[in-house]
C-alpha positions in Angstrom: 0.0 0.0 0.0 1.4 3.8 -0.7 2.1 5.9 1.9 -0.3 8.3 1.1 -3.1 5.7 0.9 -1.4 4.2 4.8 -1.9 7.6 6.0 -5.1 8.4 5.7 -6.0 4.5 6.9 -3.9 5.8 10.1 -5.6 9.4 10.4 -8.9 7.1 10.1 -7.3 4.7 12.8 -7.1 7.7 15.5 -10.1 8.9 14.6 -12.0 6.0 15.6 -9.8 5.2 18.9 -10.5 9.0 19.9 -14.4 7.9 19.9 -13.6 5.0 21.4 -11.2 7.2 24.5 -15.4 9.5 24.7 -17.4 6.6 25.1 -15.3 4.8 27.7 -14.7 8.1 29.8 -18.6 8.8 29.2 -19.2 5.5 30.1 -16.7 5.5 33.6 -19.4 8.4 34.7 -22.7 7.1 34.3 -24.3 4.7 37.4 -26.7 2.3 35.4 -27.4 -0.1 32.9 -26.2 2.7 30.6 -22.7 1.8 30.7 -23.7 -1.0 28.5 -24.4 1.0 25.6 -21.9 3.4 26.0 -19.0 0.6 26.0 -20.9 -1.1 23.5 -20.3 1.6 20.9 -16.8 2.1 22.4 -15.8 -1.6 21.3 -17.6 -0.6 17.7 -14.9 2.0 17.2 -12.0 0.1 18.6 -13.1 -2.6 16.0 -12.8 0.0 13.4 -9.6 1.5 14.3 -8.2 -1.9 14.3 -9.9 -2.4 10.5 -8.5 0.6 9.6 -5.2 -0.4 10.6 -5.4 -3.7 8.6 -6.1 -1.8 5.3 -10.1 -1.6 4.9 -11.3 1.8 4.3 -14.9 2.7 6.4 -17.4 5.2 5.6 -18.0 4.9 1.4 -20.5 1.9 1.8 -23.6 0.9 4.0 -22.3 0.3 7.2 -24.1 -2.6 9.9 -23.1 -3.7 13.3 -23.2 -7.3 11.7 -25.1 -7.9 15.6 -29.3 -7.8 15.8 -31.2 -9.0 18.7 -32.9 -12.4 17.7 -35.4 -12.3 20.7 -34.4 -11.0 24.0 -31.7 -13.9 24.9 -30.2 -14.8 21.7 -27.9 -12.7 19.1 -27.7 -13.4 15.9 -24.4 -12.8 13.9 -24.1 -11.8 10.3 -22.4 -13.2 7.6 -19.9 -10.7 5.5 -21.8 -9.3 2.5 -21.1 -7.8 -0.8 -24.1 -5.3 -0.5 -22.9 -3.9 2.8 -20.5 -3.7 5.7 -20.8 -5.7 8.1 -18.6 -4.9 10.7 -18.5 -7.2 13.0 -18.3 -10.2 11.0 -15.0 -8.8 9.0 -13.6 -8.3 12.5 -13.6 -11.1 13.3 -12.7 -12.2 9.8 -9.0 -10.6 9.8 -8.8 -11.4 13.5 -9.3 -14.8 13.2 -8.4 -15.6 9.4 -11.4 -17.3 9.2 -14.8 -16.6 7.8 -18.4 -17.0 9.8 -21.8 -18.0 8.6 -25.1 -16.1 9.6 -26.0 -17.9 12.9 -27.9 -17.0 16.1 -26.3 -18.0 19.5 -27.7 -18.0 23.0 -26.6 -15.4 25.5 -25.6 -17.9 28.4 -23.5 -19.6 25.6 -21.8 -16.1 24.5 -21.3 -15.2 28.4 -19.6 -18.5 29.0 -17.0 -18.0 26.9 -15.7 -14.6 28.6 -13.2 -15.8 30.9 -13.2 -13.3 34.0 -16.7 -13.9 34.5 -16.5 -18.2 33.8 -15.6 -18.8 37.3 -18.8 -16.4 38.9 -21.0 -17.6 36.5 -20.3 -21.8 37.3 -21.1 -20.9 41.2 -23.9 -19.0 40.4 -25.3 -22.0 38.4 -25.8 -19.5 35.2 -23.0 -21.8 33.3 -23.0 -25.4 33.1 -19.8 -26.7 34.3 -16.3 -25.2 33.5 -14.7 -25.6 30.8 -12.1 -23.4 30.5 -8.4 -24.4 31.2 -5.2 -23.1 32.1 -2.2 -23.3 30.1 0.5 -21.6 30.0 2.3 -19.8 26.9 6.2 -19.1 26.4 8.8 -17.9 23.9 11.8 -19.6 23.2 14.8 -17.9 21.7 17.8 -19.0 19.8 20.4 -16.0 19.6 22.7 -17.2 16.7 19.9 -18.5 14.7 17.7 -15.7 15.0 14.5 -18.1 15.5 11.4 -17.2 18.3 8.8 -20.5 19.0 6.8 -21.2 21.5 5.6 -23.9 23.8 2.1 -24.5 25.3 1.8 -26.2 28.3 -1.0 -27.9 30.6 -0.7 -28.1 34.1 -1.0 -31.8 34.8 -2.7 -31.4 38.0 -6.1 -31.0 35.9 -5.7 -35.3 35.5 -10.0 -35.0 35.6 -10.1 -33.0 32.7 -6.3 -34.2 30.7 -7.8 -36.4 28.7 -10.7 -34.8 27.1 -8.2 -31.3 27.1 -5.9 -33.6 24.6 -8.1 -34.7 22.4 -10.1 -31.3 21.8 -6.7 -29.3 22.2 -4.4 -31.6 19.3 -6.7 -31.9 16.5 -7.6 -29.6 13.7 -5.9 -26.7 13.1 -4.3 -27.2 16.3 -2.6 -30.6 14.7 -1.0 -28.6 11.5 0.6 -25.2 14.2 2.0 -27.5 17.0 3.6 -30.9 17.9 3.5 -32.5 21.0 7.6 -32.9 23.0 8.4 -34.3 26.4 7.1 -33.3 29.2 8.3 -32.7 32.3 7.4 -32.8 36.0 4.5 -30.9 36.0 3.1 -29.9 32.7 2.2 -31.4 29.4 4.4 -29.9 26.7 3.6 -28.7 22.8 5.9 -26.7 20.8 5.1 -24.5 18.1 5.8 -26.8 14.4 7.0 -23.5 13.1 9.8 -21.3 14.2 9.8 -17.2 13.8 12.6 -16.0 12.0 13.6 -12.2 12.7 16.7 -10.2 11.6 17.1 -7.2 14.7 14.6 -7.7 16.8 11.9 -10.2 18.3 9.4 -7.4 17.9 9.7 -7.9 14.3 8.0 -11.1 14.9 5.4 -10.5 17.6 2.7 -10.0 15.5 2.8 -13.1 13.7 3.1 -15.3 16.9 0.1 -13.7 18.6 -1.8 -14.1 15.7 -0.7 -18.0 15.3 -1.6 -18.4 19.2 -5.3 -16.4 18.8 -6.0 -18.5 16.0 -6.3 -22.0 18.5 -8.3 -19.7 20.2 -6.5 -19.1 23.0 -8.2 -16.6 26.1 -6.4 -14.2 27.6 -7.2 -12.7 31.1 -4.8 -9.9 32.1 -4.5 -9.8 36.2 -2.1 -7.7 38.8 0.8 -10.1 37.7 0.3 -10.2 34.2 -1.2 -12.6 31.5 -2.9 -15.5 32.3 -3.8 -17.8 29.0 -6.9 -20.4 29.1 -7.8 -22.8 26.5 -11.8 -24.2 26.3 -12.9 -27.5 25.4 -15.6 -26.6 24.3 -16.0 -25.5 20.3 -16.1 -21.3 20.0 -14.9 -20.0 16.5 -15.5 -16.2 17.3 -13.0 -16.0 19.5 -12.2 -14.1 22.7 -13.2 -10.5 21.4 -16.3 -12.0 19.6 -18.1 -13.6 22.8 -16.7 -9.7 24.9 -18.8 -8.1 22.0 -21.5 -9.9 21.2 -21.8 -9.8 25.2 -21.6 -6.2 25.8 -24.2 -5.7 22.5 -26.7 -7.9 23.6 -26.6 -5.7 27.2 -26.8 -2.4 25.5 -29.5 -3.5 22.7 -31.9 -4.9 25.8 -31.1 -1.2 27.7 -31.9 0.7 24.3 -34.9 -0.9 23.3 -36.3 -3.8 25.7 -36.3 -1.6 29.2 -39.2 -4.5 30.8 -36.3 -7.2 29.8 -33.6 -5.7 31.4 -34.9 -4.9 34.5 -36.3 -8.0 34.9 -32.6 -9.9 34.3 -31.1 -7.2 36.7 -33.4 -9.4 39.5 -32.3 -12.9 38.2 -29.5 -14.9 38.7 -27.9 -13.5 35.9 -27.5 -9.9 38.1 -24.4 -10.7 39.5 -22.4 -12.2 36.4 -23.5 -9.4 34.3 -22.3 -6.7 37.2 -18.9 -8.6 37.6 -18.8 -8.2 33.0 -19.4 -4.8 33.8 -17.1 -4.1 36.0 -14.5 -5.8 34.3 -14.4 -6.6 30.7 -14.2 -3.0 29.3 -10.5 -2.5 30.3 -9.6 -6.4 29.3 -10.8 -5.6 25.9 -9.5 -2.4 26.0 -6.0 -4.0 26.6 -6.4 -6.6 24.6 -7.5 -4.8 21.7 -4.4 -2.6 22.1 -2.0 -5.5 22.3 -3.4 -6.5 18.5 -3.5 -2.9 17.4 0.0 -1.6 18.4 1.3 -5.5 17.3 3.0 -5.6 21.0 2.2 -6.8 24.7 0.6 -3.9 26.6 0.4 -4.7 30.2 0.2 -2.6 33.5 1.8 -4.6 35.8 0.6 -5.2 39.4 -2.3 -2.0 38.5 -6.3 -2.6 40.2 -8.3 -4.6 37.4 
């Protein structure tokens, strides 16, 4: 792409992130339900800024959320189209390399697949059963070769669940991006089939490992020490950022234009998983979504989340 072109995808870019920067500190102000909708269309820009970034130029076609309300507790999700924009489905498109077809999905199915709210909403009984699992994800490093790869690993303390987690976790695309190597005392081990070549620096290749690792999916959950990475056994091909958004527009659809429904799950069960999303997601996605838009780790270590 010319430079000129690049430019204006990048003046775009901090256009959209400066929307996003009103609607989260509009949102940090309000004391209802309307933080919903305000964070809602703060996640739209940050989608945008991040399409912006990956070469698609907004604003000279039909534009659609690619998200309607299918009833008041499912969302259906749109399929990309030729006639229109759909945002949300090209999203998740160049986020996940991977189209979607149209398809409605139940909230508690959506909700279950945000991680910091898995745990509350198992106890709760709003989930049924975990299945979410903890790995963890390093980078290996060989100097004179200038090669980065990394390993997977399973704790093997989860023996009730090690079984099921290898079968769902070393088949499909999962097969063809990593090999299983010896363990060792504690974890089960998988390594990375290909290796990341750079020529200065390891930032040069960043990028192309997170995207690898998002592609599993792999969930992240940032906490006061850092990342913590999660793997489900359970099938989810929208990925982390497509259950936070299909989440938080389902929230803010039922505040905008079903008021009887909302107030009504505000006195369920559901109350108390959706206050703990509230509370919570915004500044995961917000870091998350920075992380994939800057193409490097942003963290704030030991910070209040």
């Amino acid at each position: 792409m010319r430079k000129p072109a690049m430019r204006k995808l990048c003046e775009d870019a901090d256009y959209f992130l400066n929307l996003a920067a009103e609607y989260y500190q509009a949102a940090g102000v309000v004391q209802s339900q309307t933080k919903a909708l305000l964070y809602y269309y703060g996640y739209l820009n940050l989608m945008k800024a991040y399409l912006s970034l990956t070469g698609v130029t907004l604003g000279t076609t039909h534009e659609h959320h690619g998200l309607t309300l299918d009833g008041s507790a499912r969302v259906r999700v749109l399929a990309r189209s030729q006639s229109r924009f759909n945002v949300f489905p090209e999203f998740v498109y160049r986020m996940n390399r991977s189209g979607i077809q149209e398809q409605s999905i139940s909230v508690r199915r959506i909700l279950s697949f945000v991680p910091e709210i898995h745990e509350i909403g198992v106890a709760s009984g709003v989930f049924r059963g975990r299945h979410f699992v903890r790995i963890n994800v390093t980078l290996w490093q060989s100097k004179p070769d200038r090669r980065v790869w990394y390993v997977v690993a399973f704790n093997k303390s989860e023996r009730a669940m090690i079984r099921r987690l290898f079968g769902r976790f070393y088949s499909g695309r999962r097969r063809h991006l990593v090999w299983q190597i010896k363990p060792d005392k504690e974890h089960v081990r998988f390594e990375s089939r290909r290796a990341f070549r750079y020529k200065r620096s390891t930032r040069e290749v960043y990028g192309k490992i997170r995207d690898e690792v998002n592609s599993m999916p792999v969930f992240s959950l940032l906490t006061i020490s850092g990342y913590r990475h999660y793997i489900s056994l359970r099938s989810w091909p929208l990925g982390q950022f497509g259950a936070s958004i299909m989440a938080m527009f389902w929230l803010g659809s039922l505040v905008r234009y079903r008021p009887r429904v909302i107030r009504r799950i505000m006195d369920s069960p559901y109350a108390p998983v959706l206050s703990e999303f509230l509370a919570i997601n915004p500044v995961q996605f917000l870091y998350q979504m920075t992380n994939f838009i800057t193409a490097s780790e942003c963290v704030k270590p030991y910070s209040h989340l």
